[in-house]
C-alpha positions as MATLAB code, in Angstrom:
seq = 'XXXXXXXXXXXXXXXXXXXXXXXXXXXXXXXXXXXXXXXXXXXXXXXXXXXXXXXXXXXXXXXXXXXXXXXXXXXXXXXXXXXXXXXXXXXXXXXXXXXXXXXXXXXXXXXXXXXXXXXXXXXXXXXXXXXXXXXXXXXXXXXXXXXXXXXXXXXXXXXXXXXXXXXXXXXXXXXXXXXXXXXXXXXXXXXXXXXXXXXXXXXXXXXXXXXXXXXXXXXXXXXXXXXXXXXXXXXXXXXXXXXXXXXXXXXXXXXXXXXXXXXXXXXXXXXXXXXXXXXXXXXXXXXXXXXXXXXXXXXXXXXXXXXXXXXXXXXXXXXXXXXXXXXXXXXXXXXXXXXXXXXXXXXXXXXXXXXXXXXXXXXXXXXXXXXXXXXXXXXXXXXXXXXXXXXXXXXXXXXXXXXXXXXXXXXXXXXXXXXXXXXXXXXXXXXXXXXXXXXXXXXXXXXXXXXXXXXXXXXXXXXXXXXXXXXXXXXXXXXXXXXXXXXXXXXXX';
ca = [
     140.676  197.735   70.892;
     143.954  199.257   70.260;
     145.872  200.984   73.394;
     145.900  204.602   73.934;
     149.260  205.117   75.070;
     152.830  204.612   74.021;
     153.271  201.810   76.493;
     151.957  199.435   74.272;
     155.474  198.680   72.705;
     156.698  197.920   76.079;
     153.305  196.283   77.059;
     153.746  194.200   73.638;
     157.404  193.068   74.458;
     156.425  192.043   77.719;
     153.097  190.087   76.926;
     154.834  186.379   76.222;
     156.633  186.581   79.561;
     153.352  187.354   80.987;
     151.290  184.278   79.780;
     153.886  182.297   80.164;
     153.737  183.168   84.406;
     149.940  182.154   83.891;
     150.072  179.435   82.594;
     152.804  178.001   84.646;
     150.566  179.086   87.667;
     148.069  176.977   88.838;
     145.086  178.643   90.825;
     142.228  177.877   92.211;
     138.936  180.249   93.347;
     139.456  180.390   96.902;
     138.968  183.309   98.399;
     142.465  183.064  100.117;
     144.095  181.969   97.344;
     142.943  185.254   95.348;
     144.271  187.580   98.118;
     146.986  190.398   96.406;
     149.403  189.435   99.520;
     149.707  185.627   97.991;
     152.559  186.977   95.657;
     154.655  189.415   97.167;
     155.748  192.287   94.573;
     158.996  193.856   94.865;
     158.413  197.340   93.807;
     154.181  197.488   94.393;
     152.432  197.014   98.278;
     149.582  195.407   98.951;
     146.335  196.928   98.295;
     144.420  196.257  101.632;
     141.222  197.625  100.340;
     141.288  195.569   97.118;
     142.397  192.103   98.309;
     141.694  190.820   94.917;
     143.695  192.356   92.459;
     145.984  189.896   91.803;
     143.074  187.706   90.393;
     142.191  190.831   88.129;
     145.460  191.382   86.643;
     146.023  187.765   85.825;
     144.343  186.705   82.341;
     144.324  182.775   83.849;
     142.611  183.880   86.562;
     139.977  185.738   85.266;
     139.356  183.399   82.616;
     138.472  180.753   85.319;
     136.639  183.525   87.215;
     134.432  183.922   84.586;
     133.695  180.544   83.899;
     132.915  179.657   87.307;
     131.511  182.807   88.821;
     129.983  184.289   86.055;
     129.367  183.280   82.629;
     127.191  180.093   84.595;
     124.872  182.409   85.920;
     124.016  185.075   82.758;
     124.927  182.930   80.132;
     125.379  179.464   80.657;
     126.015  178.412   77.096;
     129.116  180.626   77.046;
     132.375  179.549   77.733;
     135.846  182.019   78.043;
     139.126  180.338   76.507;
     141.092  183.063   77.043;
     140.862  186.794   78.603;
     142.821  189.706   77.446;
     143.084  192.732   79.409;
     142.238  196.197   77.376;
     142.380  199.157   79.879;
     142.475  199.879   83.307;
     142.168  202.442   85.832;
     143.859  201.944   89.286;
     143.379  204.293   92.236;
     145.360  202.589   95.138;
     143.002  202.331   98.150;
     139.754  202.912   96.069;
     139.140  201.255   92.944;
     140.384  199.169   89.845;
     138.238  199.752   86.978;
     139.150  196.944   84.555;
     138.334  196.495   80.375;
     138.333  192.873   79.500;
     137.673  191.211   76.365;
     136.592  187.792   76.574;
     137.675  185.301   73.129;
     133.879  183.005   73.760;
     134.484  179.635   72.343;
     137.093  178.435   69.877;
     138.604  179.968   67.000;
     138.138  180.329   64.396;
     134.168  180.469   65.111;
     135.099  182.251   68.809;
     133.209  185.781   69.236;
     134.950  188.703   71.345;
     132.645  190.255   74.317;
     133.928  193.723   76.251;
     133.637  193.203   80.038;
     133.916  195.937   82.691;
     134.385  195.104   85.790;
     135.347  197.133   88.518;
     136.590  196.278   91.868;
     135.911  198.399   95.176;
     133.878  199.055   98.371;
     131.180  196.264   98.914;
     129.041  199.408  100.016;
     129.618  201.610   96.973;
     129.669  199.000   94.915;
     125.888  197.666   96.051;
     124.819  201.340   95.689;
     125.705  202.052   92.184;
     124.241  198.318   91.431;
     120.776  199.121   93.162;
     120.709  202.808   91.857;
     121.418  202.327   88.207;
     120.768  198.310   87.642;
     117.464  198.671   90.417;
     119.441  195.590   91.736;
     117.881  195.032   95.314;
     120.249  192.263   96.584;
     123.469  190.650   95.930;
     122.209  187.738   93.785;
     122.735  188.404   90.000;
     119.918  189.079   87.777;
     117.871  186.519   85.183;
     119.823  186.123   81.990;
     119.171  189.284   79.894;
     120.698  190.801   76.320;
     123.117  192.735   78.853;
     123.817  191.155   81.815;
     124.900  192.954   85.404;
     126.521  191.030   87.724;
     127.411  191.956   91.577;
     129.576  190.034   93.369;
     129.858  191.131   96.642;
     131.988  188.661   98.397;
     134.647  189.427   95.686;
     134.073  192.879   95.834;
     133.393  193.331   92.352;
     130.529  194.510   89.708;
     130.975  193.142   86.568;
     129.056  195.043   83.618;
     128.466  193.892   79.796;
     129.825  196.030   77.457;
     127.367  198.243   75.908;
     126.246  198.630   80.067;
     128.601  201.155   81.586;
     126.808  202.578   84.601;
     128.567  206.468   84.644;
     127.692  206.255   80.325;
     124.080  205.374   80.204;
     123.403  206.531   76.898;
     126.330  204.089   75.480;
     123.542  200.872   75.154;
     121.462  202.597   73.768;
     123.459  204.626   71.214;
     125.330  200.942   69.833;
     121.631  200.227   68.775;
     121.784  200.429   65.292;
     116.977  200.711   65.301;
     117.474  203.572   68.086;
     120.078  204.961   65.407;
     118.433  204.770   62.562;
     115.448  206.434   63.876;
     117.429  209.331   65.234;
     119.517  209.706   61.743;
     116.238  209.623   59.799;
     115.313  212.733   61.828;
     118.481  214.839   60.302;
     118.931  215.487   56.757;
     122.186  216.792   57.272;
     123.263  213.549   58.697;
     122.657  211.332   56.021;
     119.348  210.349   53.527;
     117.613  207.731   54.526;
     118.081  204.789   52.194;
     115.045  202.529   52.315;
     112.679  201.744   54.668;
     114.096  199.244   57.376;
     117.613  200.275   57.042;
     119.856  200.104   59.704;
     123.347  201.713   60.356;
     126.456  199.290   60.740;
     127.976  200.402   64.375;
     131.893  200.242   64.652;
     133.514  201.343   67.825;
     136.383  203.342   68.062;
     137.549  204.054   71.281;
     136.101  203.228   74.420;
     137.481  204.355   77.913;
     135.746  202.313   80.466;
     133.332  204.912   82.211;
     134.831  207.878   80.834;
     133.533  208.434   77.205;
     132.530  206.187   74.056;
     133.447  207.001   70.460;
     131.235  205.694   67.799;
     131.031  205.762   63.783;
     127.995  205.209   62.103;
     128.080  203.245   58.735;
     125.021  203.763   55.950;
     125.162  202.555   52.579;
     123.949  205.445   50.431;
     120.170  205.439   48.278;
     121.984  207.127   45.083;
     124.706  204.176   45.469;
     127.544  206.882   45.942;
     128.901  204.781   48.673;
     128.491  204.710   52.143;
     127.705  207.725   54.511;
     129.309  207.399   57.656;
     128.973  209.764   60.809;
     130.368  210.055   64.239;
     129.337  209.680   67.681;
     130.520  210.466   70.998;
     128.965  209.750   74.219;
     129.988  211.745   77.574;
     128.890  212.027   80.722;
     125.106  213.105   80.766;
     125.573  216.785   81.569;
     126.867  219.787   79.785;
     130.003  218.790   78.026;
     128.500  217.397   75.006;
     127.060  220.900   74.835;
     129.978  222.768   75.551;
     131.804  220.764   73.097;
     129.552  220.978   70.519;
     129.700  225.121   70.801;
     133.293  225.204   70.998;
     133.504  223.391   67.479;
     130.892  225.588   65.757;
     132.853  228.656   67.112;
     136.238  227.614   65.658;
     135.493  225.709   62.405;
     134.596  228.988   60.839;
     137.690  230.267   61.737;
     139.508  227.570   61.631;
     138.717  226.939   57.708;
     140.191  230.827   57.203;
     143.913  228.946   58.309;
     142.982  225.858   56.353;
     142.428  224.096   59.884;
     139.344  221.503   59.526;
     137.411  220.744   62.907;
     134.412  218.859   62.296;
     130.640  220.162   62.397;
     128.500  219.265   65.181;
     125.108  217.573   64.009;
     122.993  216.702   66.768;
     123.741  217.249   70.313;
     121.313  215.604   73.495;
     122.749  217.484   76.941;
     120.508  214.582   78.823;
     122.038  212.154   77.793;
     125.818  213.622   76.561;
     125.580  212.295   73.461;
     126.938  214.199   70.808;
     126.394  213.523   66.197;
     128.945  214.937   63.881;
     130.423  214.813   61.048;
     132.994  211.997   59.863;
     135.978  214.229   58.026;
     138.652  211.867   56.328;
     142.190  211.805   56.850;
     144.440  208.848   59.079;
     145.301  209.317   62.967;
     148.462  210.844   63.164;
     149.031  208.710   66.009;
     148.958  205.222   63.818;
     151.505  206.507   61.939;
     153.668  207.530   64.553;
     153.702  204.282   66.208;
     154.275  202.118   62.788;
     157.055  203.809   61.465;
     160.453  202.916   60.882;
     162.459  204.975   60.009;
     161.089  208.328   62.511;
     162.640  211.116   59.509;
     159.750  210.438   57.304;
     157.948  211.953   59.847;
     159.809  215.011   59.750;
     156.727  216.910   57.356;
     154.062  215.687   59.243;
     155.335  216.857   62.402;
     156.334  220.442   60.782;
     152.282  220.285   59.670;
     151.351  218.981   63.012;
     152.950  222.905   64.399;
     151.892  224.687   61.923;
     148.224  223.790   62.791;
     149.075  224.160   66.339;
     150.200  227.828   65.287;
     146.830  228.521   64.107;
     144.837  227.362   66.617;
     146.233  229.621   69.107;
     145.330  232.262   66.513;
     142.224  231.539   67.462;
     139.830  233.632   68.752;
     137.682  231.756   72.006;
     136.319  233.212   75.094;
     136.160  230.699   77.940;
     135.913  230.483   81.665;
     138.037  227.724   82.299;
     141.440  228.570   82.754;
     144.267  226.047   82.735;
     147.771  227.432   84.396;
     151.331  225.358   84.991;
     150.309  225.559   88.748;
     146.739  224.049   87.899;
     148.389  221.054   85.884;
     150.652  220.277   88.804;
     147.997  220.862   91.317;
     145.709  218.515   89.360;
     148.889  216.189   89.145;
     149.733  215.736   92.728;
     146.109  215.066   93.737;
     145.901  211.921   90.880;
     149.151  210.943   92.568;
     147.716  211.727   96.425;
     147.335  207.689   96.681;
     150.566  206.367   95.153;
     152.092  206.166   98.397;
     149.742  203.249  100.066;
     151.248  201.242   97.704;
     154.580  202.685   95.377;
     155.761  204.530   97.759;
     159.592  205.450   95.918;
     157.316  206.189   92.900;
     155.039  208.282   94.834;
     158.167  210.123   96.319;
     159.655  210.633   92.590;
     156.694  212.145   91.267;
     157.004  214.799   94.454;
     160.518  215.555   93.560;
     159.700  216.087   89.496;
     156.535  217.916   90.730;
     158.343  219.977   93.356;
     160.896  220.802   90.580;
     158.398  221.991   87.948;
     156.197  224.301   90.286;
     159.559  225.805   91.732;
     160.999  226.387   88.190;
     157.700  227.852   86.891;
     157.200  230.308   89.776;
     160.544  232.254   87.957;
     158.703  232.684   84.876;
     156.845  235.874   83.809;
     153.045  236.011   83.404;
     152.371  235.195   79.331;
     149.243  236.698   77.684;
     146.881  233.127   77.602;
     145.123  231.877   74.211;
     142.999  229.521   73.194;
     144.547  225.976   74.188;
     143.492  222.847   72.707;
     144.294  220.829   75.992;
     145.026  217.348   74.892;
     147.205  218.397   71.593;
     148.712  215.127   70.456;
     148.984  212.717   67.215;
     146.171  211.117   68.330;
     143.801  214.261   67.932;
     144.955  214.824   64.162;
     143.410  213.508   61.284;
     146.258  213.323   57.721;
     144.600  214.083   54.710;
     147.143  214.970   51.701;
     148.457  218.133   53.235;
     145.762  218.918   55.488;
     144.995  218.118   59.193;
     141.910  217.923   60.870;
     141.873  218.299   64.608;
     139.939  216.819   66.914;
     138.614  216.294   70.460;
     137.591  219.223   71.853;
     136.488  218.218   75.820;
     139.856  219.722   77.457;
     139.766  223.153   75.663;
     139.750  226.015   77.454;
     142.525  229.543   77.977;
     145.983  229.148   78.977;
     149.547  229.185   78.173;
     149.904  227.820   74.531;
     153.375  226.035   75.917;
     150.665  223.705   77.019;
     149.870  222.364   73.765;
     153.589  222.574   72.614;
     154.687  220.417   75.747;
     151.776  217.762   75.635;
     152.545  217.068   72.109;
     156.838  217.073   72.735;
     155.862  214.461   75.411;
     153.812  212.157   73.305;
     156.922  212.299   71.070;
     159.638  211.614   74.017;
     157.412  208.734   75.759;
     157.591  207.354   72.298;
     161.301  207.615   72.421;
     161.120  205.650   75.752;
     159.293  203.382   74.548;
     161.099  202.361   71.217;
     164.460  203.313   72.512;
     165.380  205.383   69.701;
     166.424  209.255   70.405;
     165.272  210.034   66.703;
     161.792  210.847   68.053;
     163.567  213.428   70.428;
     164.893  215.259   67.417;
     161.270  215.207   66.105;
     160.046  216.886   69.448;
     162.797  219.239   68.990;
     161.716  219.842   65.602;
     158.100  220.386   66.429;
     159.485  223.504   68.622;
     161.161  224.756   66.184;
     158.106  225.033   63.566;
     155.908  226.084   65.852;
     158.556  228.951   66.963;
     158.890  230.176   63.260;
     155.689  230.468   63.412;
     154.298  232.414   66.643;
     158.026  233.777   67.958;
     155.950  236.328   70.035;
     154.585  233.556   72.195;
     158.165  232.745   73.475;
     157.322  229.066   74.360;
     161.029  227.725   73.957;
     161.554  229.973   77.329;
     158.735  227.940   79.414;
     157.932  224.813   77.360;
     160.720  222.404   79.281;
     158.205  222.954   82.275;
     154.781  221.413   80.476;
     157.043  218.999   78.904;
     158.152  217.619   81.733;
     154.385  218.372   83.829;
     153.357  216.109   80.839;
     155.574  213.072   81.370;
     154.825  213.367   84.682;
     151.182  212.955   83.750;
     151.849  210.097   81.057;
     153.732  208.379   83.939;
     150.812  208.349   86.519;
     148.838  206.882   83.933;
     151.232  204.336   82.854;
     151.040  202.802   86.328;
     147.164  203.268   86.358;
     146.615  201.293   83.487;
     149.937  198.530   83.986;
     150.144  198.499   87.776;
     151.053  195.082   87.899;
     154.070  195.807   85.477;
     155.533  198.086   87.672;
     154.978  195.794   90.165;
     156.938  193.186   88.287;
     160.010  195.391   86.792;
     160.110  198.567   89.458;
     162.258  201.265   88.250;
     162.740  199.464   84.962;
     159.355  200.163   84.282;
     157.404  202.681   82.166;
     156.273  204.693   84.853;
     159.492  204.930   85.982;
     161.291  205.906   82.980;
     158.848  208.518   82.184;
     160.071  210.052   85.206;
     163.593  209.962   83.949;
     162.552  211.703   80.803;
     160.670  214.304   82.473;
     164.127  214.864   85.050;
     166.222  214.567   81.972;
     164.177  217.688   80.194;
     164.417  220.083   83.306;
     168.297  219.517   84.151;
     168.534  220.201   80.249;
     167.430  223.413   80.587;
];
């Protein structure tokens, strides 16, 4: 699965040097051996509640914790050569929630398996195993399609990918018979080909107990070609809902701007899972990260604001309410940890926020608009001269600078990342379109301040999902340079 972030330049560059430490390394399984406070890092402290993470963020090590701890147990014929580490989510002092994939046997005939596992509080960890797995003790269970395994001496439970304990709709939405049976059911979704046919599953994102995004494959009775449809799998609870409204409210609307959101098809609030359609067009984010030479993407960043533009034109009613104070409120409590274990990070992300919320108490009160929430290349679909937006699970009324500033940062972390100031000029240029085109909004006055609250943001999660890199190069790091940028773009203005 491809990475989320801009980071994955730097996380590229960086991933030779990083085998080659593992495989000059030679571990073994002891419990003392695994301890975090084995290798001393000079920029991260020791986790004391999670005494193994140095085990989790070493490849080697998991690949011969696998093989020995767990693979024996659930599937015996099953052997890791090698372990590659996807995603992660670090909260110092509470958990590391870790995406593996596993390369099973060798290639060219190897297979790929997604493993979750996520390392915390024996206690919590034993409760979430019992209450969702009905796992009664600490043993593993029989060999099964989808194993569970809880490992309570290493403080770990490790779960199978489809099994992801806070998505429990994911297994059973990758089954392409449960699938079929519910596409059959909509004739807006697709027409049922033959009897016995089954949809061809592809994922396409996957954040580790967050949210799943699925497409749905069909090959066509009339031989057209194949039909293909999307799902997305929340939380169980109302945001599939709530989603699913907001996009039947705005495509209408939308369409009158030449904006296309796609139409909801099926949504199940029990189980958060959410059918719509598939509209064409390539991530705007794929192209931004393969480029070389950044001017070519001078027109699709003048589209990319003038679809901004018109969403804030907009009409939505909503009661969630998102505010510069509310982003750096939200901010310093993901950040409330950082100091058990980075604490001159933890004390630069104080300063930056400190900065912003002082700067942003000066400006006036702005009339708030429908905000997208999570604006970014990655939300935007290319077709010809068209976008498509989507993602609609952070919308909700605020200052449209929000949008403006999320995007400009997606564009300066890129510049970070790549070294190369043209994608600064792009960000620039983004303002400027979107200025032409909604001067009444005066967002050049306040947008510095969610530019920066956004780097701020990207930062935090750089060193959630790469702790162990800033552990390695400290204030040569991502995390750290994102803070740069985001001090850089307030002393600016």
């Amino acid at each position: 699965m491809s990475k989320e972030d801009p980071e994955l330049a730097i996380r590229e560059q960086t991933e030779t040097e990083i085998e080659k430490r593992d495989r000059a390394e030679d571990h073994s399984l002891s419990l003392s051996a695994l301890s975090v406070s084995s290798r001393p890092l000079s920029a991260l402290k020791a986790d004391p509640a999670l005494p193994f993470l140095e085990m989790a963020w070493s490849p080697s090590q998991m690949r011969d914790f696998f093989n020995h701890r767990v693979l024996p147990t659930v599937r015996p014929h099953w052997e890791a050569t090698a372990v590659t580490i996807n995603d992660m989510l670090y909260k110092p002092g509470a958990k590391c929630e870790i995406l593996y994939s596993l390369q099973l046997g060798d290639p060219p005939r190897g297979q790929r398996q997604r493993v979750v596992v996520t390392f915390a509080k024996k206690n919590s960890l034993q409760e979430i195993y019992r209450r969702h797995y009905g796992g009664g003790g600490s043993a593993p269970p029989q060999t099964t399609s989808r194993p569970v395994v809880f490992l309570p001496e290493y403080g770990c439970l490790v779960e199978f990918f489809p099994l992801d304990w806070k998505l429990p709709c994911l297994a059973w939405a990758m089954e392409p018979k449960e699938m079929a049976s519910l596409l059959s059911q909509d004739g807006s979704a697709v027409e049922r080909a033959s009897s016995g046919w089954l949809p061809r599953v592809k994922v396409l994102q996957y954040r580790l107990h967050r949210r799943c995004t699925l497409r749905y494959i069909m090959d066509a009775a009339d031989s057209s070609g194949p039909k293909e449809v999307i799902g997305k799998v929340h939380h169980p609870g109302s945001l599939a809902v709530q989603v699913a409204q907001t996009q039947i409210a705005l495509q209408v609307q939308g369409a009158a701007y030449g904006v296309i959101i796609p139409q909801p098809l099926r949504v199940m609030e029990e189980w958060g899972f959410l059918l719509m359609e598939r509209v064409p067009g390539t991530v705007m984010k794929s192209i931004v990260q393969h480029v070389r030479v950044p001017q070519q993407l001078t027109e699709f960043i003048g589209l990319a604001a003038a679809t901004l533009a018109s969403l804030h034109r907009l009409h939505f009613e909503s009661q969630k309410v998102q505010s510069l104070q509310t982003q750096v409120e939200q901010l310093r409590g993901r950040a409330a940890s950082l100091h058990l274990v980075a604490p001159l990070l933890a004390q630069e992300v104080d300063v930056r926020l400190q900065q912003i919320e002082r700067l942003g108490a000066q400006c006036p009160t702005v009339a708030q608009t429908f905000v997208h929430g999570d604006f970014s290349p990655g939300q935007l679909l290319i077709e010809k001269d068209q976008i498509a937006v989507i993602d609609f699970d952070a919308v909700c009324l605020g200052d449209p600078a929000l949008d403006v500033g999320n995007f400009m940062a997606i564009l300066h972390s890129t510049a970070v990342c790549r070294a190369h100031n043209a994608f600064r000029q792009l960000a620039t240029h983004f303002l400027s379109e979107y200025q032409a085109r909604l001067p009444e909004h005066g967002v050049v006055d306040r947008v510095h301040l969610f530019l920066s609250a956004s780097l701020v943001r990207l930062a935090l999660r750089a060193f959630e999902r790469w702790p162990d890199d800033y552990g390695q190069t400290g204030f040569d790091s991502l995390p750290a340079l994102l803070l740069q940028e985001a001090a850089a773009c307030l002393d600016r203005h």
